[in-house]
C-alpha positions, -999 to 999 in steps of 0.1 A, spaced: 379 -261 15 348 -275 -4 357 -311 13 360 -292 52 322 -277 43 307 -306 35 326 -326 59 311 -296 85 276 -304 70 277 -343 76 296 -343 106 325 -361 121 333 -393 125 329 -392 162 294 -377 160 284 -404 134 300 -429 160 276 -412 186 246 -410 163 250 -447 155 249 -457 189 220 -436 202 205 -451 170 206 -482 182 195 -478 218 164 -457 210 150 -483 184 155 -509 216 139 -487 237 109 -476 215 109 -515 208 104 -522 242 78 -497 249 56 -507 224 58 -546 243 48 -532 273 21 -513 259 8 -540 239 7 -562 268 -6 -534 295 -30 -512 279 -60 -526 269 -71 -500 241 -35 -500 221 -31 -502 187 4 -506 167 8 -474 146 40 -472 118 41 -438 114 42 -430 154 66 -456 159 91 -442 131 83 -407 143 90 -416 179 122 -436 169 139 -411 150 122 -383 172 138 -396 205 175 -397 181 169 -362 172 165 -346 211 195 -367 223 218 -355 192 206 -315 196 209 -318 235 249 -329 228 249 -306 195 257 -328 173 246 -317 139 231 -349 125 201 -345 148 188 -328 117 186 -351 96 164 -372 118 149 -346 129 134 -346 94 119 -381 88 110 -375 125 86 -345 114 75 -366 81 63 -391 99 46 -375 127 29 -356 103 13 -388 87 2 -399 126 -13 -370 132 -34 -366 104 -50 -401 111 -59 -390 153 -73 -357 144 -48 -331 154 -46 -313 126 -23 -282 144 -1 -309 150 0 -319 115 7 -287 101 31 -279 122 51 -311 112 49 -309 77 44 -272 71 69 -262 93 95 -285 111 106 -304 79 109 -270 60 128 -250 91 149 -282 99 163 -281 60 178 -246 66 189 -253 103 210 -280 93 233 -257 74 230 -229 98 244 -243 126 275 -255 104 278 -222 88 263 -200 111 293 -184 130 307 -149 128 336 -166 102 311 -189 83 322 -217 110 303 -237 140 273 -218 153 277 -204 188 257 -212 214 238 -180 229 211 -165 247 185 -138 239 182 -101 249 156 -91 278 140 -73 245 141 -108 225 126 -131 254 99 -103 259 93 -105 219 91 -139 222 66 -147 248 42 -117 229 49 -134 197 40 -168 216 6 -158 229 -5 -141 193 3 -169 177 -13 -192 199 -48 -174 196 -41 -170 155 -39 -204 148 -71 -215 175 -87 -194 150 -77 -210 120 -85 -247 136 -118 -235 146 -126 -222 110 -109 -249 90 -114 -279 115 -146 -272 134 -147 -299 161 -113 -307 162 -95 -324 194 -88 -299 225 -81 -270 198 -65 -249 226 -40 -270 237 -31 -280 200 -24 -246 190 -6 -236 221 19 -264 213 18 -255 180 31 -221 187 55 -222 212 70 -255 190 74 -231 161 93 -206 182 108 -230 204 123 -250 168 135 -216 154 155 -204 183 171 -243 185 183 -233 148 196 -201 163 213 -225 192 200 -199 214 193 -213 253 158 -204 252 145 -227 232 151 -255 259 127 -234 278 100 -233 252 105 -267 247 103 -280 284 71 -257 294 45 -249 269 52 -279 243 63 -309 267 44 -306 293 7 -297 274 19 -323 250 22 -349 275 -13 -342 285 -26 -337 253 -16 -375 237 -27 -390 266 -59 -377 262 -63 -384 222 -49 -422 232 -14 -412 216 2 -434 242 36 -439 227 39 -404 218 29 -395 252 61 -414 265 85 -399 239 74 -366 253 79 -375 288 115 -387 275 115 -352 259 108 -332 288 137 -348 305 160 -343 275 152 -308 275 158 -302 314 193 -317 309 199 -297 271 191 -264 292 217 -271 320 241 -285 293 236 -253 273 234 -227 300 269 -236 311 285 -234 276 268 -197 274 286 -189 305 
């Protein structure tokens, strides 16, 4: 029984098959991004931490969109990294949000979706009550207006404050309900955090990060239809 649970926690041979191979082809295609860049925009500069945090980020989205329980782990160095990048382009919403909050939540989502079910088992996949999504969107708009106000106080002068906090809100409810494996959360993630998000790194010069959240966006369309039909 101990063996099964951990086995549970670490996953299956066929998803470490899978999460070897998306390994692979993301470090190839965040590889070749960076060439192009390099070689078409002007301005760009090679960052580590971005390109680690892009790697492993892209690796995380593909394994959650299929389920598979060892997007969490990358999910993890994904946030630790980010969290560095940020930091050094002056987002400090996004910086908080990595470290303070997706590393920490990430660590107890892991186990939750192996142990999560009714019988200590798989978590289900689910959707939310018209009273939840109405909780949520309130909970959303608070949130977003809460932590403006703590960049304005603590950051005065930061980078496009608004738009910082409003992805750092709905990413903090967005990441929760993905830990619940609730169908919202690809809804969070497609509107208010990819598609600010995209405009939001272009703007601060974030150019690979602005592609891995392009490459997001479309993960998350294709995670919602993939998760929508499980519900049903």
């Amino acid at each position: 029984m101990k063996y099964t649970k951990i086995k549970r926690l670490l996953g299956t041979k066929s998803e470490h098959i899978e999460g070897a191979k998306v390994a692979v082809l993301m470090l190839l295609a965040t590889v070749a991004y960076e060439l192009l860049s390099r070689h078409f925009i002007p301005d760009y500069h090679f960052n580590m931490w971005e390109f680690i945090g892009t790697w492993t980020g892209l690796i995380c989205v593909w394994l959650s969109r299929t389920t598979n329980i060892l997007c969490w782990p990358w999910g993890i160095i994904s946030s630790a990294a980010l969290g560095i990048f940020f930091s050094q382009i002056g987002l400090p919403g996004q910086q908080w949000l990595n470290w303070g909050y997706f590393v920490v939540i990430q660590l107890w989502a892991w186990p939750h979706w192996a142990f999560g079910g009714k019988e200590k088992d798989d978590l289900p996949v689910t959707v939310l009550s018209l009273k939840a999504r109405i909780l949520t969107i309130l909970a959303t708009l608070l949130s977003t207006v809460a932590i403006y106000s703590l960049i304005d106080v603590f950051v005065p002068g930061s980078s496009y404050p608004w738009m910082d906090a409003l992805v750092v809100s709905a990413s903090i409810i967005a990441q929760y309900l993905l830990g619940q494996k609730k169908v919202e959360s690809w809804i969070l993630w497609l509107g208010p955090v990819n598609m600010i998000s995209i405009v939001l790194f272009f703007l601060t010069g974030a150019y690979t990060l602005t592609a891995l959240y392009i490459a997001f966006f479309i993960h998350a369309a294709f995670a919602l239809n993939k998760w929508a039909k499980v519900n049903k």
